[in-house]
Every structure is written in structure tokens, then in C-alpha cells.
N, C-alpha and C positions, 0 to 999 in steps of 0.2 A: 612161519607155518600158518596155513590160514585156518579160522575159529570152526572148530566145528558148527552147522547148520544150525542144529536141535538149538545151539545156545542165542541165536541169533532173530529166530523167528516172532518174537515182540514184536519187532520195526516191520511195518507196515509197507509192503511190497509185493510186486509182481510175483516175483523169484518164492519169498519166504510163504504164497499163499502157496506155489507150484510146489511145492518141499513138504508141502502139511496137509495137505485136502486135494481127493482127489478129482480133478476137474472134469470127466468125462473125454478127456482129450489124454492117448498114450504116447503119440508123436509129438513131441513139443515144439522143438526147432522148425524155422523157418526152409520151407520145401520141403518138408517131410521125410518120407524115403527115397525120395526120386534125388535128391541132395548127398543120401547115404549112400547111395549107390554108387551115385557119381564118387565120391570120396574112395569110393570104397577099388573102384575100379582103374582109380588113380594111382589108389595103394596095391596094386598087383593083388588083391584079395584074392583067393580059388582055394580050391579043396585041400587040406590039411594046414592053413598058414594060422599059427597060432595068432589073434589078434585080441587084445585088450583096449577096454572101450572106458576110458578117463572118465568121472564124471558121467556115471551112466545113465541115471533116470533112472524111469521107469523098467529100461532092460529093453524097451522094444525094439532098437534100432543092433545091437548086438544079436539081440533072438531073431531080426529078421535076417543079419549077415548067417550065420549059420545055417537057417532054413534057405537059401539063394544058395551061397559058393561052400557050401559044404565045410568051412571055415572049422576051427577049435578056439572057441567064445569065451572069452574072460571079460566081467565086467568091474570095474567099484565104484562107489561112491560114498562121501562122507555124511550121507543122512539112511539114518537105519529104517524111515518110512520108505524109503527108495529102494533101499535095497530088500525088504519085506516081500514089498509088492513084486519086486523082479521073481523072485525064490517062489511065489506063489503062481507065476504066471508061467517060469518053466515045470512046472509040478503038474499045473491042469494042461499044458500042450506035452507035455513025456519031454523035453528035449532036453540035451544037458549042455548046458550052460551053469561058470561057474559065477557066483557073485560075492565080493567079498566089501566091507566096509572097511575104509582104508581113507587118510592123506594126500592129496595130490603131489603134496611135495615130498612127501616120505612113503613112495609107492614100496609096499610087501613085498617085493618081488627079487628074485635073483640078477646081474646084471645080463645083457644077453639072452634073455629068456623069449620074449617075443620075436615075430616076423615084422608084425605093426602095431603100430600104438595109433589112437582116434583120438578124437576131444569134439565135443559137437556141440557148440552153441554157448557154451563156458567156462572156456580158457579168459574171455576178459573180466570174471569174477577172481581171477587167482594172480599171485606174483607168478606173470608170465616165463621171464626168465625160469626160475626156480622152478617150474610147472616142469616147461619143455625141457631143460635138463634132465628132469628125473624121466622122462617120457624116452629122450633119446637115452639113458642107463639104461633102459632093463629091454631097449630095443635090438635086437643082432646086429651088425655090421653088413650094410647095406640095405637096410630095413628102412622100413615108412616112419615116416611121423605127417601125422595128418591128420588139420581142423577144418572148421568151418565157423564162422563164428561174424558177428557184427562190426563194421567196417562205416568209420565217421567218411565223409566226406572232407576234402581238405578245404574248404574253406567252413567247416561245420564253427558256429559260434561257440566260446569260452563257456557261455552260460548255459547251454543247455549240455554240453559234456559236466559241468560240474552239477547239474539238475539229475541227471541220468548215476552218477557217482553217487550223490547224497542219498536217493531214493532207494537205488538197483544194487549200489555195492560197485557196477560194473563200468570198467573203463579199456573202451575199445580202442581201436587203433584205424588209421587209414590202410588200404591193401599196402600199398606201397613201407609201411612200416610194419605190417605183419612181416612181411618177407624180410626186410632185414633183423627182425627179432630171430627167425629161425637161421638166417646167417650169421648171425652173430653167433649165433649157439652150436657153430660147428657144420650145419646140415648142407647137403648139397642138393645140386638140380634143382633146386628148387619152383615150383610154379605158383603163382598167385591168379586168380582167377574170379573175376568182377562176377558178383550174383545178384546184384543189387534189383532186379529186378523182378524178384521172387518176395521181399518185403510187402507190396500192398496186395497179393494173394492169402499172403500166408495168416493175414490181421483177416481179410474176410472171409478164408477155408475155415480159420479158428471157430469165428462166430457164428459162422452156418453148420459147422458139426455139434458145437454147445448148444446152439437154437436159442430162440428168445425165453423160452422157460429157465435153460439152462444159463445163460447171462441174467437172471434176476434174480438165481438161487445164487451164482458166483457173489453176485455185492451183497444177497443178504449173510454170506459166510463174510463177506471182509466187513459188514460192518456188526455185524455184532464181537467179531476177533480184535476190530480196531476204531471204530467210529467213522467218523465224519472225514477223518483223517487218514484212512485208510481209503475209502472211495477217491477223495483228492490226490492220493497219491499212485492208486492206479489211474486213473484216468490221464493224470501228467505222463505217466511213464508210456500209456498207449498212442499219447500226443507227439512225443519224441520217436517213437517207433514208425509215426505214419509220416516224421517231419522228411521233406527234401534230401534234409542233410544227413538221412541214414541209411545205408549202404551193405549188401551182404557181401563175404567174400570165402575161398575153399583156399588154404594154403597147405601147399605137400614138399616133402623135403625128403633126402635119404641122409643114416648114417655114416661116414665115411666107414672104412676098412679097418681104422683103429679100434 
């Protein structure tokens, strides 16, 4: 079972500043919504398909499937500032969307219940396996299961996945091994689909929507939360993000009929 968030945010990272302060940025994932969309349209999304969004954030990328395909919006997440702000954010747009704080591996939910289950950007913070199992549970028989998420390059060095682990928590996979994680777990048709080329927009849309004032407030929150050693470790983990060897990818799968 993974640690809930709240108990984890000490440790000096990207991820655990993204979970505790809010940074002026509601889309977080790499390609925004044009990424959601695509996922979305993968996953057969349209008007009435119950879809649950893993791992939700902020709420933006569920609150915007429901304002597009007319969808019925479930989100969770295991950090209660995440889910706060989601609650707050359908309350001043009216829309209803539900948000619940919940387990990735022990999703709340009935088996069957969904059309589609998402994950967007962090599935490789969780026991994968154990993730997308519960993902495919409470998905209906023939139903989506579909991420997006960070993708090593196969010749990516040992060091910097274990630099990227120690720092992030987060251990990615090459495309080619996303898709046989979601074979392995049952799923069919599966597509895997190279993004990789959305990575060095997505580092400089970030910094042009934060703006230089807002990148100077971001290090003064990480270093009065963590020091010298908190800047050093964003900064590694922005260096891995911008390296050669990092790669984005959309992997979609269906339930079978069982």
C-alpha cells in the first residue's frame, strides 16, 4: 500500500512541493490538456461514460473531461490539499464532479462501476502492478484503462533512474514495458504511443506561465521548507527531466468480458 503523501512531504522534491504549495500552475502533467484529450479520446470518452481520474491533482483535467464530452467525473487522490482544492474549484465553476480521498491500491469503489479509469502522470510513483489491477477492478468489462506518464529511454543510464527514484519516489518504465505491464495484467488491444517529444515544451510552457517572479517565489518556498538541499534536489530532478534519456508515452488497454 503506498504511504499516504501528507506523511512523506519532509523529503525535499518536486512531487512533495507539487502536493503542499500551490504553484500557480493547475495542469501539471506534461502536454497539458491537449495530452488529456488525446487519452481521453482513446478511451472512447462522450457524454454519460462514468470516468474516474486516479491520482487526480488538482481536479483540472477531470473538471475539464466533463465541461468537453459531457462525461459523469469521479476523481481521488491520496493527498487531502489535492483534494481541498479540487472541492473548491467545482463549487466556484457550479459543476458536479465528485472528489473523494482514497488509496490507489485500495480504490473505494464497487467492482464494475466505471466506463474508464485515467492515471495521468503518476502511475510510476505507485506499485504499478497493484495500481492497474485495482484500476482494471472497479473498471466494466470492456472498458478503458488509460495513462500517460514518463517513459526512460532504453538505453537511459542506471544512475540517473536511481537519482530520479531517490529524489521523486518515481520509477518509470520504457514504452515498450508500459505495455507489457498492462498485458500482463490482463488488458487487451492495447496501444502504446511515443510522446516523447512534448517533454522540452512542457519544462519551458511551465516556466513561462510561473514567469520569473514566480520561479523566485517557487525556490524561496523550497528553501525556507528544506534548505540548500531542497534547491539541489529540484534542480537534479529538472536536469533529468530535460536529459536525452527522458521520454513521454499514452498507454490504453480494454478490459476483457470477464
Amino acid at each position: 500500500m503506498n504511504k499516504p503523501i501528507e506523511q512523506d512531504n519532509k523529503h525535499p522534491s518536486l512531487e512533495n512541493l507539487i502536493i503542499s504549495e500551490n504553484l500557480g500552475i493547475e495542469t501539471l502533467h506534461p502536454g497539458g490538456l491537449d495530452i488529456t484529450t488525446e487519452l481521453a479520446e482513446l478511451c472512447n470518452i462522450a457524454k454519460g461514460i462514468k470516468v474516474l481520474d486516479v491520482a487526480s491533482g488538482t481536479g483540472e483535467s477531470i473538471i475539464y473531461l466533463v465541461n468537453k464530452f459531457d462525461c459523469v467525473g469521479n476523481g481521488i487522490d491520496n493527498s487531502s490539499y489535492m483534494i481541498e482544492r479540487s472541492k473548491n474549484k467545482v463549487k466556484d465553476k457550479n459543476i458536479d464532479v465528485k472528489f473523494t480521498i482514497g488509496d490507489t491500491h485500495n480504490l473505494p469503489f464497487e467492482d464494475n462501476y466505471f466506463d474508464v479509469v485515467i492515471c495521468e502522470c503518476t502511475m510510476c510513483i505507485f506499485n504499478k502492478e497493484k495500481a492497474i489491477d485495482e484500476m482494471i477492478r472497479v473498471v466494466k468489462p470492456r472498458g478503458y484503462i488509460g495513462i500517460h506518464d514518463i517513459c526512460w529511454k532504453k538505453d537511459t543510464p542506471q544512475y540517473l533512474k536511481t537519482k530520479l527514484m531517490e529524489i521523486e519516489g518515481e520509477i518509470p518504465e520504457t514504452l515498450d514495458e508500459w505495455k507489457s505491464i498492462f498485458s500482463r495484467s490482463g488488458l487487451k488491444n492495447i496501444k502504446a504511443i511515443d510522446k516523447s517529444y512534448i517533454i522540452p515544451s512542457w519544462i519551458k510552457n511551465n516556466k513561462k506561465e510561473i514567469g520569473i517572479k514566480g520561479q523566485f517565489k517557487i525556490f524561496r518556498k523550497v528553501f525556507s521548507k528544506w534548505g540548500f538541499r531542497g534547491i539541489k534536489n529540484i534542480i537534479d530532478t529538472e536536469k533529468i527531466f530535460k536529459s536525452k534519456y527522458t521520454g513521454y508515452g499514452i498507454i490504453v488497454g480494454n478490459k476483457t468480458n470477464n
